[in-house]
C-alpha positions in Angstrom: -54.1 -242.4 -98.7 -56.4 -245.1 -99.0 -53.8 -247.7 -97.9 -53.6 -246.1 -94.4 -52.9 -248.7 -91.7 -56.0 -248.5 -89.6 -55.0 -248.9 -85.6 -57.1 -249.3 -82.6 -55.2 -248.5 -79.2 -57.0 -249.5 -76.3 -56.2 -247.7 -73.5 -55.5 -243.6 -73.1 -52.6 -243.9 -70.4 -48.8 -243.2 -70.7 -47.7 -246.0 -72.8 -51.3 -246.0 -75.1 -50.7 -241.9 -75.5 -47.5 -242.4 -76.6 -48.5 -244.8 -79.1 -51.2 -242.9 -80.6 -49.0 -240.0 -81.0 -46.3 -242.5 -83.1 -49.1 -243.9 -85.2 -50.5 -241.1 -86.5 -47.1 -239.6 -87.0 -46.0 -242.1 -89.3 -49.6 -241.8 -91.2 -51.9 -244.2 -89.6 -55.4 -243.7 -89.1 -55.5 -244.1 -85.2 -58.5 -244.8 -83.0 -58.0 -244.5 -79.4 -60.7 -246.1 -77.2 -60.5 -244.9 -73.4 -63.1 -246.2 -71.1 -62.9 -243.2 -68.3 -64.5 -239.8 -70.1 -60.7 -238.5 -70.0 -57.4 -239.5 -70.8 -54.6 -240.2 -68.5 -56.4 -240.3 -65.1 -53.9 -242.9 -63.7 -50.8 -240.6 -64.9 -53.0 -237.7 -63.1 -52.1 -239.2 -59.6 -48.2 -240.6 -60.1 -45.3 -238.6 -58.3 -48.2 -237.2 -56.1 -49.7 -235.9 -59.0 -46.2 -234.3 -59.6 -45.4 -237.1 -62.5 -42.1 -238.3 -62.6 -41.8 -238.2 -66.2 -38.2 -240.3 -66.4 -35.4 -240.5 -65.3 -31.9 -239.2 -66.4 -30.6 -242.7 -66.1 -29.1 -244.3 -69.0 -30.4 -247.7 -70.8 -28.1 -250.1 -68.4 -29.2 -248.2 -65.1 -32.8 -248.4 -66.3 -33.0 -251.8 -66.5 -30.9 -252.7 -63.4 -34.2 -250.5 -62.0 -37.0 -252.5 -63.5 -37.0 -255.8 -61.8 -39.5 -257.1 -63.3 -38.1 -258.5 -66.7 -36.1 -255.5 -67.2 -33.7 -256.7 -69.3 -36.6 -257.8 -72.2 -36.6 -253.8 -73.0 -33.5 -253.0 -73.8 -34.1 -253.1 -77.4 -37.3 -250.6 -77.1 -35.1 -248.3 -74.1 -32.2 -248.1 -76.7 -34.7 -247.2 -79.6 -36.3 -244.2 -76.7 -34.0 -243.6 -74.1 -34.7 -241.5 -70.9 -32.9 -238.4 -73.0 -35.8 -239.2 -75.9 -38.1 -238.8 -73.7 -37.3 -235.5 -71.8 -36.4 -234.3 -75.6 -40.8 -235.3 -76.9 -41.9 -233.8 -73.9 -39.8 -230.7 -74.3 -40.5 -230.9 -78.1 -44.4 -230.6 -76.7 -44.0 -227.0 -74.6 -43.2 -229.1 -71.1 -40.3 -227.6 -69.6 -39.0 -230.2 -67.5 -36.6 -230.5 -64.4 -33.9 -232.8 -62.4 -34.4 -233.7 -58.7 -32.8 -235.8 -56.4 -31.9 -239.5 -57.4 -31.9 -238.1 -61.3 -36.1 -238.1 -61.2 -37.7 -236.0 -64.0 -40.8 -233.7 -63.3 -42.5 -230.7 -65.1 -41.3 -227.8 -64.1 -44.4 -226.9 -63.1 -45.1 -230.1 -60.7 -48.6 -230.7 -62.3 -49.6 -233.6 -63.9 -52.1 -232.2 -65.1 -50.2 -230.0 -67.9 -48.5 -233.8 -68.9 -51.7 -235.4 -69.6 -52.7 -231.9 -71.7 -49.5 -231.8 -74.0 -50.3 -235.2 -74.6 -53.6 -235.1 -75.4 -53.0 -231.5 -78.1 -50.9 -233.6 -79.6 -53.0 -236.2 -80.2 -55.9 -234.2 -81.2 -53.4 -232.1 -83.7 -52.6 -235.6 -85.4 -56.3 -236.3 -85.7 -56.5 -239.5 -84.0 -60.3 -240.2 -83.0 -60.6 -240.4 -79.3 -63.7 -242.5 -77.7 -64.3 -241.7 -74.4 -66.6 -244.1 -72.2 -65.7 -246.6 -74.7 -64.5 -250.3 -73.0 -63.3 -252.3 -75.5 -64.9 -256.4 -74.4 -63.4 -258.4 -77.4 -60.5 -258.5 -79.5 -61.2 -260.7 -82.6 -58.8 -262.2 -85.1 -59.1 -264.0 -88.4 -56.3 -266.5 -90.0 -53.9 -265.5 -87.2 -54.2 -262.0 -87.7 -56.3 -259.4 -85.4 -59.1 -258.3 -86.9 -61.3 -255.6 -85.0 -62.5 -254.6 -81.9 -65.9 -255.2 -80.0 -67.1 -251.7 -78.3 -70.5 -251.5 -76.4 -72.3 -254.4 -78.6 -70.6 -252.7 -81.9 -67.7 -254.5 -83.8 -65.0 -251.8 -85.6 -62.6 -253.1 -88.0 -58.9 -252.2 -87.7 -55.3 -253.9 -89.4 -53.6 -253.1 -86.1 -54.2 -253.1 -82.2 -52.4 -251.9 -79.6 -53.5 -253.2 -76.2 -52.1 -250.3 -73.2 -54.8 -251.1 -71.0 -52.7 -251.1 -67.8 -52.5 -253.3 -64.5 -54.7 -253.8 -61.8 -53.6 -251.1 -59.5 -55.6 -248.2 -58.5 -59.0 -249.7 -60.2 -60.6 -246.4 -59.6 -58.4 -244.8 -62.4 -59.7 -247.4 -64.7 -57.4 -250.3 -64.3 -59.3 -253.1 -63.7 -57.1 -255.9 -65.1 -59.5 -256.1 -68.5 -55.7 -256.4 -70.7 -54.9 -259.5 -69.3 -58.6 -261.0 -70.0 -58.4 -259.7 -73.3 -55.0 -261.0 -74.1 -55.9 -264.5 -72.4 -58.8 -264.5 -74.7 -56.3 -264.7 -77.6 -53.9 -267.5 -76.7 -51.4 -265.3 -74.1 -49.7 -266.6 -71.0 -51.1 -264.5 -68.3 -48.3 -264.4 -65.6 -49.5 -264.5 -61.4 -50.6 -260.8 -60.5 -49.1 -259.4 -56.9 -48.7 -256.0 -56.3 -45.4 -254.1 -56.4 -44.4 -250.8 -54.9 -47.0 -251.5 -52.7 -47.0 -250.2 -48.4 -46.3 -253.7 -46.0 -48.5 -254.7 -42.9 -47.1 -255.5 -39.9 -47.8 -257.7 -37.3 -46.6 -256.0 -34.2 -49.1 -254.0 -32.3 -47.2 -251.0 -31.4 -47.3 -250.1 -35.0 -50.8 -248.2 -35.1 -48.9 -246.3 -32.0 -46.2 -245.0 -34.7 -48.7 -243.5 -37.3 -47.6 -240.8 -39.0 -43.6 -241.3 -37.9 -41.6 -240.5 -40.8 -37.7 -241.8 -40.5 -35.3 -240.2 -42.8 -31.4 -241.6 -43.1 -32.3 -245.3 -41.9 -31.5 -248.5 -43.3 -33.8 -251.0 -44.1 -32.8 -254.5 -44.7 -35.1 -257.2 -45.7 -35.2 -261.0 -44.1 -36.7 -264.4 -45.4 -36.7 -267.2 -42.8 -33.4 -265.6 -41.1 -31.5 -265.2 -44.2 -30.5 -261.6 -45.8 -32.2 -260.7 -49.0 -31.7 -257.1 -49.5 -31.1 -253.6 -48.2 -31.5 -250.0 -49.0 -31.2 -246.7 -47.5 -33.5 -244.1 -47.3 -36.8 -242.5 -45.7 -39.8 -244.3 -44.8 -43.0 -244.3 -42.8 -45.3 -246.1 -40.2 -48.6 -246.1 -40.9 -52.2 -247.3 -39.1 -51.7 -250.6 -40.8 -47.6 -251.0 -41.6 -44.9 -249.0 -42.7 -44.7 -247.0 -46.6 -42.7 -244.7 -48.0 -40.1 -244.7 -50.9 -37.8 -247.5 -49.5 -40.6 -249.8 -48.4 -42.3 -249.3 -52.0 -39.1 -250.4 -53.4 -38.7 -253.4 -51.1 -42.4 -254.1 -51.3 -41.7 -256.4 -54.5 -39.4 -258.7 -52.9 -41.4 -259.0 -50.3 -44.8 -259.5 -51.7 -42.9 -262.4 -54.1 -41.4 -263.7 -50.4 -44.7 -263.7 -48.9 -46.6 -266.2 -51.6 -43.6 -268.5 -51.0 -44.7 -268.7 -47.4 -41.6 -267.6 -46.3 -40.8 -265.7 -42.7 -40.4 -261.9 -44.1 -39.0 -259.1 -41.7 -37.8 -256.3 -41.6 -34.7 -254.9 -39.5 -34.5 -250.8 -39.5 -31.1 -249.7 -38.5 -32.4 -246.4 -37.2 -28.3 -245.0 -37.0 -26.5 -246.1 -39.8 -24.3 -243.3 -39.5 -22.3 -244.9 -36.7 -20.1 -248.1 -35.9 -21.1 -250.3 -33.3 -18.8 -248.9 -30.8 -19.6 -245.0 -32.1 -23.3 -245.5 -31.2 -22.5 -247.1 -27.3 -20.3 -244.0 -26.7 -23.4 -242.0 -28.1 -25.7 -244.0 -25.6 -23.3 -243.5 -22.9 -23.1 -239.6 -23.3 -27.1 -239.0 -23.2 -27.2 -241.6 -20.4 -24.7 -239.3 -18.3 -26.2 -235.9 -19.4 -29.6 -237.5 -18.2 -28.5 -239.7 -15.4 -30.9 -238.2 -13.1 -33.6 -239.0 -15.5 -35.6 -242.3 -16.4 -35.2 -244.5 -19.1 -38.1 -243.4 -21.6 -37.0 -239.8 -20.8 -33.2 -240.1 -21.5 -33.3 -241.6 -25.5 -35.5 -237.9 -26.9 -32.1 -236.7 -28.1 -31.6 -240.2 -30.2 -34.8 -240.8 -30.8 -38.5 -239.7 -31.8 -40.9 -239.4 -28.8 -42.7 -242.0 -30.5 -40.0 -244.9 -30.7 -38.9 -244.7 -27.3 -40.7 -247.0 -25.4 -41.3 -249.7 -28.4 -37.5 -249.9 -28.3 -36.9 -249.9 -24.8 -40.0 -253.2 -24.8 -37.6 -254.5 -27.2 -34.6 -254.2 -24.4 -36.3 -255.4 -22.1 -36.1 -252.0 -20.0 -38.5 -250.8 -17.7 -38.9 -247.2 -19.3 -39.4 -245.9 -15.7 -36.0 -247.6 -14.5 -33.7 -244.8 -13.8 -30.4 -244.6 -16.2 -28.1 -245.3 -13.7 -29.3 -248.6 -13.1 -29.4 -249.4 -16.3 -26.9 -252.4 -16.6 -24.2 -253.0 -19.6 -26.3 -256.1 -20.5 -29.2 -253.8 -21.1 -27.1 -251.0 -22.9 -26.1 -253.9 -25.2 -29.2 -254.7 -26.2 -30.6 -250.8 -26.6 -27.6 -250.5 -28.9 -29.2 -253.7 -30.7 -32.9 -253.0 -31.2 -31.3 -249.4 -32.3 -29.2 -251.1 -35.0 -31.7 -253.7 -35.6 -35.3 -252.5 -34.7 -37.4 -255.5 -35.9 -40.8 -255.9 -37.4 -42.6 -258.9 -38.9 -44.1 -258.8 -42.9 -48.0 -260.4 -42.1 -48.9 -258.7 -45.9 -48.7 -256.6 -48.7 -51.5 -254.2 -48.7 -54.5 -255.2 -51.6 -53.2 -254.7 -55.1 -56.0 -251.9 -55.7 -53.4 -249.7 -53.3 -50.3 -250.7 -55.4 -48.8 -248.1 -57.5 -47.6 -250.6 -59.7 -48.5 -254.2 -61.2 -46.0 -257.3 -61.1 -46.9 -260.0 -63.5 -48.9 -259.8 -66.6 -48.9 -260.7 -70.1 -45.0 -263.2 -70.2 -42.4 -261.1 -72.1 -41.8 -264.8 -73.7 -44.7 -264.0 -76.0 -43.8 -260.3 -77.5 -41.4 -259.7 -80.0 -39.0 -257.0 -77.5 -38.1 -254.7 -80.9 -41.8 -254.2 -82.0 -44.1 -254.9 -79.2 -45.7 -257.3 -81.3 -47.4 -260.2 -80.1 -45.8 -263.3 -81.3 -49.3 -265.4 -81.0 -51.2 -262.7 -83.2 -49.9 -260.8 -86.0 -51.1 -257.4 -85.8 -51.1 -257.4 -81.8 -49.0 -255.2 -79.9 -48.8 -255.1 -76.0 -47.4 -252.4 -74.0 -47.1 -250.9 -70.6 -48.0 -252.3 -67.7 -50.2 -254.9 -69.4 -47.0 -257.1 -69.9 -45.0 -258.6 -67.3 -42.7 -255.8 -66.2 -42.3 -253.5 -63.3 -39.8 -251.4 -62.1 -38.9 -249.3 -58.9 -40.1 -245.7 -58.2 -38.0 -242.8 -59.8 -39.6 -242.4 -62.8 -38.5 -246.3 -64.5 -42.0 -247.4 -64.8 -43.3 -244.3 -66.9 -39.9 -244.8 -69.0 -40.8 -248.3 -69.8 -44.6 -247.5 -71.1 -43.0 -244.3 -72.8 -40.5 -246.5 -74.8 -42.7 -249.7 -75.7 -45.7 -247.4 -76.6 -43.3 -245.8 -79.1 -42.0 -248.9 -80.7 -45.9 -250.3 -80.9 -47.4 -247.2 -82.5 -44.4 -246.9 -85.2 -44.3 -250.6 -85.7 -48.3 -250.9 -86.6 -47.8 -248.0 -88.8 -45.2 -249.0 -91.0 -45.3 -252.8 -90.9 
């Protein structure tokens, strides 16, 4: 027993839990240093603190999902797949369910029982937890890592696994120090934006549409006129922008759009559901069964109260004008802003609001089978620390799940 691996894993999120657990499993003598006084307090908050554990997804569909350098973990996705994963927790006492889109949550929509399966576990494998305990240094002798530098104290250990997280939600504890640390040793640090992240918009009538929630629209994404992108789905207007699931997943484009100083819009088609010609005969019908009405007061039955008169602006319509003097040339262009209701990109909100880091230690540097760091032997980096992100659905907590397990059995038995 004395030739025990000794491993530090810095960081007590999804991808450092994970890695713990694997470590000690395969007989290492794991230290896990965790700068909150608990562990998992970002995982506490994702899926509205629901956690969408995975997804049911298989290896080619998560990586089409993870945009951010997806295809760099296949090798770690094939070695933990999203079945893997719903098989530890299950394994662990967490019943676990499907919901729409594939998405996997505890059957009892609480976070709070993921974070304490995880941490039995880890108590039951006797890995030594620190709590309060920010790790400032890494240090390294004749290329290999050597120990770690805790409040003014230095602890040896043969193996470290950095799972220190991004800079979103700094309040949970991740403040960016795994990108300091790794630049400290020689790594590439990649430009940090935020991803899944809510958009401002320029537009003033938007703090008149707080709180609007659109379900069934279509969303499609502009840079300097041309096309980039669109998806289908709910969203919502906010005091500053829009949010909601499809905006989060547009957000990255967007946000990598907006450093290149590009124009970035966005054109809601708020009825997708209907051709060109389908929605004019729709117009005309509410426009006869309110013809004694005005404008503003003949669109409720196509649209919320809300949107009205922003859309009818957009027509250039008087909203008092009465409907049957509205002219075909008007009609035309309702029938556009309804198809094409446009709002301009000014900014991402801050990356402390992002659920999710872009950027971060390059992929180029990390052995994609082990985790290991290419630049230090002994090194492994996993999570949200590297430079990979993914969309929402449960694809981020898949990748931290499957490169925390290669890490922690890699810096066991190697």
């Amino acid at each position: 027993m004395e030739n025990l691996k000794k491993v530090a894993v810095i960081g007590g999120g999804p991808a450092g839990m994970i890695a713990a657990i694997r470590a000690a499993e395969n007989f290492a003598k794991v230290t896990l240093f965790e700068k909150n006084n608990r562990l998992g307090k970002k995982l506490s908050i994702t899926g509205k603190g629901r956690c969408n554990l995975t997804n049911i997804a298989d290896v080619a569909e998560v990586v089409k999902n993870i945009p951010g350098n997806g295809k760099f973990l296949y090798s770690a996705l094939k070695n933990f797949t999203t079945a893997d994963t719903i098989n530890f927790f299950e394994s662990l006492g967490l019943k676990t369910k499907v919901e729409r889109g594939g998405r996997i949550f505890p059957e009892s929509d609480n976070a709070a029982e993921v974070i304490e399966v995880l941490t039995k576990k880890i108590l039951l494998l006797d890995v030594e937890i620190k709590f309060d305990s920010k790790v400032t240094k890494i240090f390294s002798s004749d290329g290999k890592v050597s120990g770690v530098e805790v409040g003014g104290k230095i602890f040896d250990f043969d193996k470290i696994i950095l799972a220190t997280g991004g800079a979103s939600y700094p309040a949970t504890g991740s403040t960016g120090d795994g990108f300091k640390l790794a630049k400290n040793l020689g790594h590439t640090v990649t430009e940090i934006f935020p991803a899944l992240v809510p958009l401002e918009i320029e537009e003033d009538f938007i703090k008149n549409l707080q709180g609007l929630s659109l379900k069934n629209v279509r969303v499609t994404l502009f840079a300097d006129g041309k096309k980039i992108t669109e998806i289908f789905g709910e969203m919502l207007f906010t005091h500053f922008g829009v949010s909601g699931p499809i905006i989060l997943t547009l957000s990255r484009a967007a946000a990598k759009l907006l450093r290149e100083k590009k124009f970035v819009e966005l054109q809601i088609n708020l009825k997708p559901a209907l051709s060109p010609e389908q929605l004019d005969a729709r117009i005309l019908r509410d426009f006869e069964k309110f013809k004694r009405k005005s404008a503003k007061n003949s669109l409720t039955e196509l649209l919320p109260q809300k949107l009205i008169e922003p859309i009818l602006d957009l027509s250039f319509i008087d909203a008092e004008k009465k409907v049957t003097e509205i002219t075909k040339a008007e009609r035309r262009r309702l029938a556009e802003n309804l198809r094409g209701f446009s709002l301009t990109v000014t900014n991402t909100r801050p990356i402390s609001e992002a659920i999710v880091t872009a950027g971060g230690v390059s992929v180029k540097e990390i052995n994609p089978k082990t985790m290991e760091s290419k630049i230090l032997q002994g090194l492994y980096i996993v999570g949200e620390v590297m430079d990979v992100d993914g969309f929402t659905g449960g694809f981020n907590l898949q990748a931290a799940w499957a490169t925390g397990n290669a890490a922690g059995i890699s810096a066991a038995l190697t």
